[in-house]
C-alpha positions as a Markdown table, in Angstrom:
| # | Residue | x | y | z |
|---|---|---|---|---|
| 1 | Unk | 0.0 | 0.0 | 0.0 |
| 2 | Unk | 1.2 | 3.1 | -1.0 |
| 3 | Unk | 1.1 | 6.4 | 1.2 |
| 4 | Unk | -1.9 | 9.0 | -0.3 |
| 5 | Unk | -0.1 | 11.8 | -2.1 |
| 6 | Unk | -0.7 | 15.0 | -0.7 |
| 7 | Unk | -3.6 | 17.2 | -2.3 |
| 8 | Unk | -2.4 | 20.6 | -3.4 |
| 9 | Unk | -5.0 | 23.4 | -2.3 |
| 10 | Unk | -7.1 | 25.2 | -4.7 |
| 11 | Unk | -5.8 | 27.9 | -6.3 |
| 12 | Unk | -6.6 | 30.9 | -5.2 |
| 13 | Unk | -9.6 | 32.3 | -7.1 |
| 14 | Unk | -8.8 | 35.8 | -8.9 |
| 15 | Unk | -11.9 | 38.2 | -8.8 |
| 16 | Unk | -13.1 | 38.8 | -13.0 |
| 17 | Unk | -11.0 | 41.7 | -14.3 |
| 18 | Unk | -13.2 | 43.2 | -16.2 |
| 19 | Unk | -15.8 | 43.2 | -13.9 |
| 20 | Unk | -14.5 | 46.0 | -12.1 |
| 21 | Unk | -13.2 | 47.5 | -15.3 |
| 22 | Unk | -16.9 | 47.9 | -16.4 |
| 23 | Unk | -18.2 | 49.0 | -13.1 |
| 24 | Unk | -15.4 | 51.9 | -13.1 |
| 25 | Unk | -16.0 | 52.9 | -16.6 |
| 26 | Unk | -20.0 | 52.8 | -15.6 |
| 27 | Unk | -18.8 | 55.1 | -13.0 |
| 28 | Unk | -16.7 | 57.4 | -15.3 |
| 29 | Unk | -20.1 | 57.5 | -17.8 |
| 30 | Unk | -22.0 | 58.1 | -15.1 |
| 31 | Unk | -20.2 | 61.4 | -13.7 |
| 32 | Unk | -19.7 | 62.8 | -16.7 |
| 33 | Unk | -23.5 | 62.7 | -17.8 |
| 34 | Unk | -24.4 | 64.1 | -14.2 |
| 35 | Unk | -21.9 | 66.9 | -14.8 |
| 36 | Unk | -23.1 | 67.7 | -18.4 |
| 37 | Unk | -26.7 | 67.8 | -16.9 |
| 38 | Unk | -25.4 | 70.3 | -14.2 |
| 39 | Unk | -23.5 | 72.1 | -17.2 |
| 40 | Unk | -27.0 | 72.5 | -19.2 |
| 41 | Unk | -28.8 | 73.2 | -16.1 |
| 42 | Unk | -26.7 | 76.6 | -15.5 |
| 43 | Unk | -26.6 | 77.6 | -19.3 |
| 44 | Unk | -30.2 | 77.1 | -19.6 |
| 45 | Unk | -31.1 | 79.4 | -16.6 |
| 46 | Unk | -28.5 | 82.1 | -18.0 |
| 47 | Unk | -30.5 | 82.2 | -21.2 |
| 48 | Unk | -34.0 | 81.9 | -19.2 |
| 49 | Unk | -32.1 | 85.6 | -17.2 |
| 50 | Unk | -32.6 | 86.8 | -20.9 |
| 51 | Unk | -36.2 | 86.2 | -21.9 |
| 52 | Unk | -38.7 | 89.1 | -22.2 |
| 53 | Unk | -41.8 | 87.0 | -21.2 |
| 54 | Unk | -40.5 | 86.2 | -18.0 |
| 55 | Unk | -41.0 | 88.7 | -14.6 |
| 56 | Unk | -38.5 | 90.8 | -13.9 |
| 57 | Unk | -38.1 | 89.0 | -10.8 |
| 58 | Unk | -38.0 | 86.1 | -12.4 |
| 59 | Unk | -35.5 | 87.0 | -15.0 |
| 60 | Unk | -33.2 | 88.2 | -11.9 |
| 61 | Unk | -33.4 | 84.5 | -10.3 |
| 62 | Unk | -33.1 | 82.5 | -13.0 |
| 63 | Unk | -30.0 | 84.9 | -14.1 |
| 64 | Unk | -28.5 | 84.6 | -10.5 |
| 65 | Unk | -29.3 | 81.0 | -10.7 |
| 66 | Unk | -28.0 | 79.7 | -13.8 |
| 67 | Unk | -24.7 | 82.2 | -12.5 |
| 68 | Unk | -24.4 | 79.9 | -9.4 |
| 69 | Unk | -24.6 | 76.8 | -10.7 |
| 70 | Unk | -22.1 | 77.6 | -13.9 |
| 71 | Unk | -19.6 | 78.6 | -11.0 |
| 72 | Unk | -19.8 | 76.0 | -9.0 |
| 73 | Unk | -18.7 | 73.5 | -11.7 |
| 74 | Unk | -16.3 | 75.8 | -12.0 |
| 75 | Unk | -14.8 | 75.2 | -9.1 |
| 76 | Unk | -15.7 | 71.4 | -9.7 |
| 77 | Unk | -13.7 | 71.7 | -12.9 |
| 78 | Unk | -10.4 | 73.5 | -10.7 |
| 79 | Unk | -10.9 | 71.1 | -8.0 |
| 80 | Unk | -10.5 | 68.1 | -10.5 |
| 81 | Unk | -7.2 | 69.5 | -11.8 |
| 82 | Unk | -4.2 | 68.3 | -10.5 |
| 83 | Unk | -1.8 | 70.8 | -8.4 |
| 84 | Unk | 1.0 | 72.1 | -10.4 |
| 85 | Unk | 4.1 | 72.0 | -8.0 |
| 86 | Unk | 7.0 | 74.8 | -9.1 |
């Protein structure tokens, strides 16, 4: 009788790849359709700032608005940007 070889553990198993690739590019898509919205958002009020059938009150709001938002990505935009060292 001979003695039982020894059983070599299962490999480890590796988590799919490109799972997570997909999930991060999902992500990426994602952001960048939220931030286009924001984008559109603030242009569209700007242009509503403009529009003689509006209020003037209105007008003022959406103006101040539209101002707000498009400076805030703004900053979103700076903020994303890497810091240049000197």
């Amino acid at each position: 009788m001979s003695a039982p070889e020894p059983s070599l553990p299962p490999p480890p198993r590796s988590r799919a790849r490109w799972f997570w690739r997909l999930l991060f590019v999902h992500a990426w898509l994602a952001a960048a359709f939220l931030f286009f919205s924001l984008i559109v958002s603030g242009v569209l009020l700007v242009m509503m700032g403009s529009d003689p059938d509006l209020a003037t009150e209105q007008r003022v709001f959406a103006f101040i608005g539209g101002a707000l938002i498009l400076a805030g990505c703004l900053y979103l935009v700076f903020k994303t940007r890497p810091r240049q060292t000197p």
